[in-house]
C-alpha positions in Angstrom: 12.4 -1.8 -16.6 12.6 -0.4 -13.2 9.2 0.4 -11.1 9.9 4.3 -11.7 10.4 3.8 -15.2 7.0 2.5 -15.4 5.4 4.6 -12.9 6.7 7.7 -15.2 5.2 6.3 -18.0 1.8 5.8 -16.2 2.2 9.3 -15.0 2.6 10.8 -18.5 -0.1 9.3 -20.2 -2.4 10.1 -17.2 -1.4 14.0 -17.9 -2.6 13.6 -21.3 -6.0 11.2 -20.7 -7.6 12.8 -17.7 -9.2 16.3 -18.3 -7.2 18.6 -16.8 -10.3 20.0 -14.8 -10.3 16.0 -12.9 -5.9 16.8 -12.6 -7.1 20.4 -11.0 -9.1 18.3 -8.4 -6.4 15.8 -7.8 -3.3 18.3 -7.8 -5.3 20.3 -5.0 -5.9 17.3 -3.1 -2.6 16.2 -2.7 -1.3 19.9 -1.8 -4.0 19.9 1.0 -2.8 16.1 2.1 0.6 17.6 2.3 -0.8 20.9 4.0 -2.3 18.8 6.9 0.6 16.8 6.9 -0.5 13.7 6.4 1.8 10.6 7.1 4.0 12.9 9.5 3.1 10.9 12.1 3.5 7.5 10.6 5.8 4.8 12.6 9.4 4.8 11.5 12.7 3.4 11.9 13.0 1.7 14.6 9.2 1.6 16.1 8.0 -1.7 17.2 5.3 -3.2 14.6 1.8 -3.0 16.1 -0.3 -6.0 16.4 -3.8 -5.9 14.0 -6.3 -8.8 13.4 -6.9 -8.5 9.5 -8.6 -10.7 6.7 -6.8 -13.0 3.8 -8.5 -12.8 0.2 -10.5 -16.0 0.9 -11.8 -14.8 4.0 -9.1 -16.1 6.6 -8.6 -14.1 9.5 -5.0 -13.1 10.0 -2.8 -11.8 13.1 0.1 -9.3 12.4 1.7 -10.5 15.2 1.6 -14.1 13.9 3.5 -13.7 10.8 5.7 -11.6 12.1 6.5 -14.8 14.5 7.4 -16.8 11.7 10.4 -14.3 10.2 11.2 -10.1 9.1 8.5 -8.8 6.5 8.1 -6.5 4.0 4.1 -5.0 4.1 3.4 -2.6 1.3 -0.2 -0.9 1.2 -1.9 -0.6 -1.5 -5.0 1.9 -2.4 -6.8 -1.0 -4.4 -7.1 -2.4 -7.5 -8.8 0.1 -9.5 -5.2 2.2 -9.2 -3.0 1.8 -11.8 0.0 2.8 -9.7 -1.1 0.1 -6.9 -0.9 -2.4 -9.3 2.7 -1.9 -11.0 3.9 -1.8 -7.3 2.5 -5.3 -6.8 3.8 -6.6 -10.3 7.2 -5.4 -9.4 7.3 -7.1 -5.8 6.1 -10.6 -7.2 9.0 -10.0 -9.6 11.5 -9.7 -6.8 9.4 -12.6 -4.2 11.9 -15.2 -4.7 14.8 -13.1 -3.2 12.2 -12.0 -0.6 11.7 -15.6 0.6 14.9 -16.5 -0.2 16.1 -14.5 2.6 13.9 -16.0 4.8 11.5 -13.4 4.6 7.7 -12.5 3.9 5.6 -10.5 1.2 2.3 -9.0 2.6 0.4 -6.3 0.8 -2.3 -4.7 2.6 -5.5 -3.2 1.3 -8.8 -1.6 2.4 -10.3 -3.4 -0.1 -13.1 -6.2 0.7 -11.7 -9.8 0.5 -13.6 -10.3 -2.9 -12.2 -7.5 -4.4 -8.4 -8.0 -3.0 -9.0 -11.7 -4.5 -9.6 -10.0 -7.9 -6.4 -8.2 -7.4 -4.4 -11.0 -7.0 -5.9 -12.8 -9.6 -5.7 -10.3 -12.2 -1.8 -9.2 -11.7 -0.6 -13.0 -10.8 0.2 -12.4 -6.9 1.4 -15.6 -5.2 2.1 -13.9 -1.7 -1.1 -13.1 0.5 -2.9 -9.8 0.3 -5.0 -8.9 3.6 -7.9 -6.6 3.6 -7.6 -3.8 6.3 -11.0 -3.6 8.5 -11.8 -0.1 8.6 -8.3 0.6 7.7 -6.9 -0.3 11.3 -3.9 -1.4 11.0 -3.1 1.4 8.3 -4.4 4.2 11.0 -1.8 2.3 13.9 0.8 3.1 11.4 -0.2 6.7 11.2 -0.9 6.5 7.5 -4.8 7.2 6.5 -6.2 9.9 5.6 -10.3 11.2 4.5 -10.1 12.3 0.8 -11.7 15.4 0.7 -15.0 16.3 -0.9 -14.1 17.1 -4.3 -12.1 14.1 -4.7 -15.1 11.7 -3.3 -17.2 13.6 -6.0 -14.8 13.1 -8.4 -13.6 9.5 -7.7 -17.8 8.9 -8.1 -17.9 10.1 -11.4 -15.2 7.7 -12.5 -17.3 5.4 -10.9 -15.0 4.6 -7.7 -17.8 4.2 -4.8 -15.1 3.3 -2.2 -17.1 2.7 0.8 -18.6 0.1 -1.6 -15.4 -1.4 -2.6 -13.8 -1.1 0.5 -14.3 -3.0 4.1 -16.1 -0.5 6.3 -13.4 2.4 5.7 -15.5 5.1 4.1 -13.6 7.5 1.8 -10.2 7.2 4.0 -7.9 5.1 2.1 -3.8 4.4 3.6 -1.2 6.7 1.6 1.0 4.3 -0.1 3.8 3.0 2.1 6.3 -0.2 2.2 7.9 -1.1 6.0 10.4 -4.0 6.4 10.0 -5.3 9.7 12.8 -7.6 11.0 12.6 -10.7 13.0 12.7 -9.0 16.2 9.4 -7.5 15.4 11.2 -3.7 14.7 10.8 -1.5 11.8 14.0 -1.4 9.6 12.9 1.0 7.0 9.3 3.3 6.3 8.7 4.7 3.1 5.9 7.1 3.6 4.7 9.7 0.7 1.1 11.0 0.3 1.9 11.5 -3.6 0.4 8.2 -4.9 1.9 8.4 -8.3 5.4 7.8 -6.6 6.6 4.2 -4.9 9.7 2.9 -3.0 11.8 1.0 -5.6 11.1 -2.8 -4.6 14.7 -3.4 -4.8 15.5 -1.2 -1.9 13.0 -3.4 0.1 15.0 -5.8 -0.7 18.2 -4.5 0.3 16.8 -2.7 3.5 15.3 -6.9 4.8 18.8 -8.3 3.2 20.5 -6.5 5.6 17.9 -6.6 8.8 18.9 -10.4 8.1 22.7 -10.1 8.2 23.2 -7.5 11.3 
């Protein structure tokens, strides 16, 4: 089943679980995301990848610039694990790792989420390709893709007992929009899926296709 497929699904029964005063909330904070346009900005085709210093699930420090030394990559960014979405998009990338590395290239997700918690992550959903905690969601804000959820949505996310700036490293209530970039070898962005609707995801496959063919120009 593709990643849509699934993320329909999860969208469907969220409709009918979540009170639709909590889907008001949530359906007026995406409408103001896209109202301030959020992710406009973000890097795209073509951009060079900027450097960040950022921290492996077992505490590692880790330099952008470093992997992308060693070969093209495909970086997704993820809001954390407490997102359903988030973690059907990471399920259906370690489905499709052996093709990434087969091509010689790299699987990173990125998170603002504290190394213990990004540790969880990969443990629960069977990652086997590093996940990196974003200080302060830097890296994400280089890209152009964070934004400050707004009020009602911190009050909300509390009462479903999300404290973020507890889960997260030193990022407050901004998390990054969900986006995938494939990054060739010589360090330049070769596709940016950007979308402040978190319920929606880049099909893995097209990753896939978009660093297959970074590799063969």
């Amino acid at each position: 089943m593709s990643l849509q497929s699934l993320l329909e699904e999860t969208r469907a029964g969220a409709s009918t679980r979540i009170p639709e005063e909590a889907l008001a909330i949530m359906r007026a904070a995406d409408e103001e995301l896209t109202a301030q346009g959020v992710g406009n900005d973000a890097l795209k085709v073509g951009d060079t990848l900027p450097d960040a210093e950022l921290t492996s699930a077992t505490g590692e420090t880790v330099r952008m610039s470093e992997l992308a030394a060693k070969g093209p990559l495909v970086i997704t960014f993820y809001r954390g694990g407490w997102c359903p979405y988030c973690n059907l998009e990471l399920k259906a990338y370690q489905d499709l790792l052996s093709e990434i590395t087969a091509l010689g290239g790299q699987l990173v997700a990125v998170t603002p989420e504290k190394p213990d918690n990004s540790l969880s992550t990969t443990e629960k959903n069977a990652l086997t390709f590093p996940v990196l905690t974003d200080n302060e969601n830097s890296f994400a804000k280089a890209l152009g893709i964070v934004f400050e959820l707004p009020a009602p949505l911190q009050a909300l996310y509390g009462k479903f007992g999300m404290d973020l700036p507890g889960l997260n490293a030193g990022s407050g209530w901004t998390l990054p929009i969900p986006a995938t970039f494939v990054v060739g070898a010589d360090g330049k962005i070769v596709l940016a899926d950007v979308d402040t609707n978190y319920t929606r995801r880049l099909e893995p496959s097209e990753a896939v296709a978009a660093l297959s063919a970074s590799v063969a120009a």
